[in-house]
BATIKOL-484746 format. One record per residue (C-alpha): residue number from 0; residue in three letters; x, y, z. Coordinates in pm, 1 decimal, always signed. Each point is the difference from the previous one (the first is absolute). Example, Ala and Ser with C-alpha at 12.3 -4.5 7.8 and 13.67 -1.06 7.14 Angstrom:
// BATIKOL-484746
0_ALA_+1230.0_-450.0_+780.0 .
1_SER_+137.0_+344.0_-66.0 .
END
This chain:
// BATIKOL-484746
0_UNK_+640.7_+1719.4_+543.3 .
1_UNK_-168.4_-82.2_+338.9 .
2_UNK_-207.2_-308.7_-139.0 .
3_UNK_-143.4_+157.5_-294.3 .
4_UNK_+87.6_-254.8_-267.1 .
5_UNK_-87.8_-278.7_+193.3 .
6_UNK_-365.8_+161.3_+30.9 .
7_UNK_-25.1_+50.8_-368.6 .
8_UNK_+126.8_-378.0_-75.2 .
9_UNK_-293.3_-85.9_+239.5 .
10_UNK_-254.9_+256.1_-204.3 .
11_UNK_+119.7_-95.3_-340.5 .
12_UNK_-98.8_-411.5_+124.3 .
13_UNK_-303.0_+93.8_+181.0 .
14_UNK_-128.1_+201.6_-313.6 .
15_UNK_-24.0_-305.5_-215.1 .
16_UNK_-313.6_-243.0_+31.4 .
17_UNK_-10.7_-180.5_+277.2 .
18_UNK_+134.6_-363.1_-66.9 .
19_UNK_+153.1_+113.4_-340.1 .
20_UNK_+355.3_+52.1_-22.2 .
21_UNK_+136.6_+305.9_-144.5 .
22_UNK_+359.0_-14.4_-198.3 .
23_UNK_+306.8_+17.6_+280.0 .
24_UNK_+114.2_+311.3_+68.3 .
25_UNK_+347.8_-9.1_-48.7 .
26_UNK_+41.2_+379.9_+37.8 .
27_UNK_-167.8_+61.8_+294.2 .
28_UNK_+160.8_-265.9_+195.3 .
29_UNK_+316.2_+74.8_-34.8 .
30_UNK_-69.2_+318.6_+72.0 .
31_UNK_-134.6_-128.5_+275.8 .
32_UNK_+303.8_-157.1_+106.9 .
33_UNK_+236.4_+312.6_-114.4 .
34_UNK_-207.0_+187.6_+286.1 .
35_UNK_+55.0_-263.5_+201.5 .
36_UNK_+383.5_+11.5_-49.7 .
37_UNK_-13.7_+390.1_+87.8 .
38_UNK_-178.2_-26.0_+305.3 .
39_UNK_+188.8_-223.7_+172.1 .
40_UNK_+356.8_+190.4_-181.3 .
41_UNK_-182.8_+292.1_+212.0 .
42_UNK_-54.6_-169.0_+287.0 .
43_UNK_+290.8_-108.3_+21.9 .
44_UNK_+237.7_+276.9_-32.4 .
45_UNK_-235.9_+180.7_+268.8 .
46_UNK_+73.2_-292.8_+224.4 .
47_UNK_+373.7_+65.1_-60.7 .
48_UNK_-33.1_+350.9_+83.2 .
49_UNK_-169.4_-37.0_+354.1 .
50_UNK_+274.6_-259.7_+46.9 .
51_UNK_+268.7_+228.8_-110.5 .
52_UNK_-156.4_+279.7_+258.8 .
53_UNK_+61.7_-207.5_+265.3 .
54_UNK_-425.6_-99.5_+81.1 .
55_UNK_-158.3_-232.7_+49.5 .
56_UNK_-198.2_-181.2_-287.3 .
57_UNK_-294.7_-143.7_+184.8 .
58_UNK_-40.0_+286.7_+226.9 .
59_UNK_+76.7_+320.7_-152.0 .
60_UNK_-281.1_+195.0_-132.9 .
61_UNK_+132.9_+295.0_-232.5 .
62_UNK_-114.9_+66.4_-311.3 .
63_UNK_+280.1_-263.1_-155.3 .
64_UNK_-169.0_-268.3_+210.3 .
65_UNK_-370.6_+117.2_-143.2 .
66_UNK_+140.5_+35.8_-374.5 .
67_UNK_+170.1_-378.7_+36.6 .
68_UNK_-364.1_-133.3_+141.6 .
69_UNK_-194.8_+162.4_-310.9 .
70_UNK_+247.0_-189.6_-237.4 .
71_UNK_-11.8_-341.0_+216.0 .
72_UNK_-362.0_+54.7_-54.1 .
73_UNK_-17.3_+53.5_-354.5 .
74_UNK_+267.3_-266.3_-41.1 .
75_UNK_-283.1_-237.5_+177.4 .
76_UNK_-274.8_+95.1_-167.5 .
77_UNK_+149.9_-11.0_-324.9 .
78_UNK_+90.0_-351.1_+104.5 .
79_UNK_-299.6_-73.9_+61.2 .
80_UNK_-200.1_+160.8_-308.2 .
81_UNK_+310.4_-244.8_-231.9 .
82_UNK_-110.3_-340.2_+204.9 .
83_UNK_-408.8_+91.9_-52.7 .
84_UNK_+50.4_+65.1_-366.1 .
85_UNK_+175.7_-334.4_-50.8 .
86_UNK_-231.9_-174.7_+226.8 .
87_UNK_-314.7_+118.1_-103.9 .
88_UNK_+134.6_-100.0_-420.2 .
89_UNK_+104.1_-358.2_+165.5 .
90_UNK_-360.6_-25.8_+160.1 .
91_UNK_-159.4_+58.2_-329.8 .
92_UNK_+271.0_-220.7_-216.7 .
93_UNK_-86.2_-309.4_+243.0 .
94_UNK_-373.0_+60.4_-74.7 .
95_UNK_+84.2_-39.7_-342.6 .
96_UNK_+152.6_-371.1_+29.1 .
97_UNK_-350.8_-35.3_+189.9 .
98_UNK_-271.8_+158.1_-247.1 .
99_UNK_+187.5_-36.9_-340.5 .
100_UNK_+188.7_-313.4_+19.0 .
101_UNK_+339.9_-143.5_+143.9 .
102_UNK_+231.9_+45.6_-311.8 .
103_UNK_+156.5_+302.1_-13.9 .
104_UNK_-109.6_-43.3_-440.6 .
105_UNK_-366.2_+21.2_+109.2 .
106_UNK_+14.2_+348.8_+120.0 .
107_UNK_-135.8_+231.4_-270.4 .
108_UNK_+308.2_+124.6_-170.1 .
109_UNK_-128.9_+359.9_+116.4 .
110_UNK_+79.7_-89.5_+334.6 .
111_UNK_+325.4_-181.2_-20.2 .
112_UNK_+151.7_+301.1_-146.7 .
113_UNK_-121.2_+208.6_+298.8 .
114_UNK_+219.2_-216.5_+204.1 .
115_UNK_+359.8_+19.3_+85.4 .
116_UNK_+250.4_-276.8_-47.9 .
117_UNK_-15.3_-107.5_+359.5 .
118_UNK_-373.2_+45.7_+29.0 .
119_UNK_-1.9_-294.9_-244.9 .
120_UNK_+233.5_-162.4_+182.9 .
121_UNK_-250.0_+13.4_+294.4 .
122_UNK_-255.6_-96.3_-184.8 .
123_UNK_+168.9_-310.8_-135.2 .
124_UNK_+63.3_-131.5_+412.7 .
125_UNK_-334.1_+111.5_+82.2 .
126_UNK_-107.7_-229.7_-261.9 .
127_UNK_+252.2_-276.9_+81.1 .
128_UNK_-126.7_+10.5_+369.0 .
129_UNK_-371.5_+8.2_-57.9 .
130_UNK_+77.6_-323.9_-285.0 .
131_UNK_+172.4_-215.0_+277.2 .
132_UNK_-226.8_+98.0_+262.8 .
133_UNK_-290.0_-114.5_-231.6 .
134_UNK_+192.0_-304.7_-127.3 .
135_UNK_+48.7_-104.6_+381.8 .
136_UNK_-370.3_+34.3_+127.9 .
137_UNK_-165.9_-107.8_-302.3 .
138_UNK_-227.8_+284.0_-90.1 .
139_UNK_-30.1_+307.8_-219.6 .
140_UNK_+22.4_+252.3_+199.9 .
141_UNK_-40.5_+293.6_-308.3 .
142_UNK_-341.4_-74.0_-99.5 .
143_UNK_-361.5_+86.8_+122.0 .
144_UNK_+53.7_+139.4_+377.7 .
145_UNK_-401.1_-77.5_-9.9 .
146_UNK_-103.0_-351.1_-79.1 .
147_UNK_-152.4_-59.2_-312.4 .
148_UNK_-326.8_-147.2_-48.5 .
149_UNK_+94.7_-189.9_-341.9 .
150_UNK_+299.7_-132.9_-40.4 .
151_UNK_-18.3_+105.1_-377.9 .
152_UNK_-32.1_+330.2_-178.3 .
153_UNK_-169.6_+85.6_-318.0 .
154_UNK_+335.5_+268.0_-140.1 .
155_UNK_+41.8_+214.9_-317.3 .
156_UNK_+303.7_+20.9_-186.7 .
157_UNK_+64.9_+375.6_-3.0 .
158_UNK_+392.3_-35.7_-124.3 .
159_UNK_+186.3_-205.7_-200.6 .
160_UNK_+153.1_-290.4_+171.9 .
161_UNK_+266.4_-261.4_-106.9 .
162_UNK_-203.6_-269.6_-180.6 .
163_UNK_+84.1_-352.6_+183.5 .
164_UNK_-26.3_+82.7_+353.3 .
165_UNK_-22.8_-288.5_+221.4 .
166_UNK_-250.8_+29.1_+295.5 .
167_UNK_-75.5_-237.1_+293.4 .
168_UNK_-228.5_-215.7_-184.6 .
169_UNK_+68.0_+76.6_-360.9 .
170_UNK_+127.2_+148.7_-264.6 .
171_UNK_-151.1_+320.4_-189.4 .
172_UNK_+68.5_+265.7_-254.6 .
173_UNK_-126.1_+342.7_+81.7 .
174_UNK_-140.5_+191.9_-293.8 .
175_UNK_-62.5_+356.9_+73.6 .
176_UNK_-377.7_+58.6_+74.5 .
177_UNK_-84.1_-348.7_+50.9 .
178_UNK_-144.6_-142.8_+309.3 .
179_UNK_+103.3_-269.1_+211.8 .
180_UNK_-89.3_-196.7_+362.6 .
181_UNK_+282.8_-57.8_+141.7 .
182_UNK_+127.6_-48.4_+332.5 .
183_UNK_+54.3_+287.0_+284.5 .
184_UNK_+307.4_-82.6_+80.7 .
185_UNK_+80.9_+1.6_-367.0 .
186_UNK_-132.6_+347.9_-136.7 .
187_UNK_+56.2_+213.1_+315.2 .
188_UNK_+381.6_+88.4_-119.3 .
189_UNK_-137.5_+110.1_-362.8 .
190_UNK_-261.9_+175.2_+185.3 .
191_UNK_+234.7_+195.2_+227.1 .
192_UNK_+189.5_+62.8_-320.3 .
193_UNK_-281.7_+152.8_-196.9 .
194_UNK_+35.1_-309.9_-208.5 .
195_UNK_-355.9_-141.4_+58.1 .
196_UNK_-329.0_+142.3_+166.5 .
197_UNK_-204.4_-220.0_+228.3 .
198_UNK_-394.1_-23.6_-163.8 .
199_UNK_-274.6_+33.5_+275.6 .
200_UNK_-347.3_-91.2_-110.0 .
END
């Protein structure tokens, strides 16, 4: 009551590392929203009884009008504490469609079971957007934010990777350990993947 379980839905997010997403919790948002519900039950049955006494809502100031201000608070800041929690998760999800890759199969499958059904949903238009955007201007817009002085990379295969995968310029197997030049544009989704390590003499 009073806002409490939307502060601990808050504490249990900001206790994981920052950028990492922790597993929903189910639990503690609907309890979240269950407090929510019996707040504003409160609230309003206080606002019934001022009514039913024959005051004035907005200007009476008994201890009815204090008790239904403490619940419209805690109603808000419960509010509140719900639309950070989901916010802060959809910040870090679109990050993901930027670091790891645009298909929702590219995220480790650690993280796609951290997400909920519609959090994959979101992901999937993020990705969608981001796709057409890029298709429209030309340019990929998921790749180096620096510019790169080569073009190519010298890249280690770390993981085993379908054999036949067609590149830009060519087509490669990818034995595990071996080592390859290949293109930036090419290796950077492996890399984000843990697929592949970029060599630097």
């Amino acid at each position: 009551m009073y806002g409490r379980k939307g502060y601990q839905l808050l504490k249990d997010f900001a206790s994981g590392e920052k950028g990492q997403l922790k597993p929903f919790n189910s639990k503690l948002f609907d309890e979240t929203i269950e407090e929510c519900d019996q707040n504003d039950h409160l609230l309003q049955s206080l606002i019934r009884k001022i009514q039913q006494e024959g005051l004035d809502v907005q200007n009476n100031r008994n201890a009815d009008h204090y008790g239904a201000l403490i619940h419209h608070l805690s109603l808000m800041r419960n509010k509140r504490c719900l639309m950070a929690y989901v916010y802060n998760r959809a910040e870090i999800v679109r990050d993901l469609a930027w670091r790891v890759g645009l298909e929702l199969l590219d995220l480790p499958s650690e993280i796609q079971e951290k997400l909920t059904s519609l959090e994959k949903e979101y992901f999937k238009n993020h990705s969608v957007a981001l796709k057409s955007y890029m298709g429209k201007v030309g340019i990929e817009l998921n790749v180096d934010m620096v510019p790169p002085k080569d073009p190519y990379i010298k890249v280690r295969i770390l993981d085993d990777i379908d054999e036949g995968i067609v590149l830009s310029d060519k087509t490669t197997n990818f034995a595990r350990h071996s080592m390859h030049f290949l293109k930036r544009t090419d290796a950077e989704p492996y890399i984000a993947r843990g697929q592949m390590e970029e060599l630097t003499d």
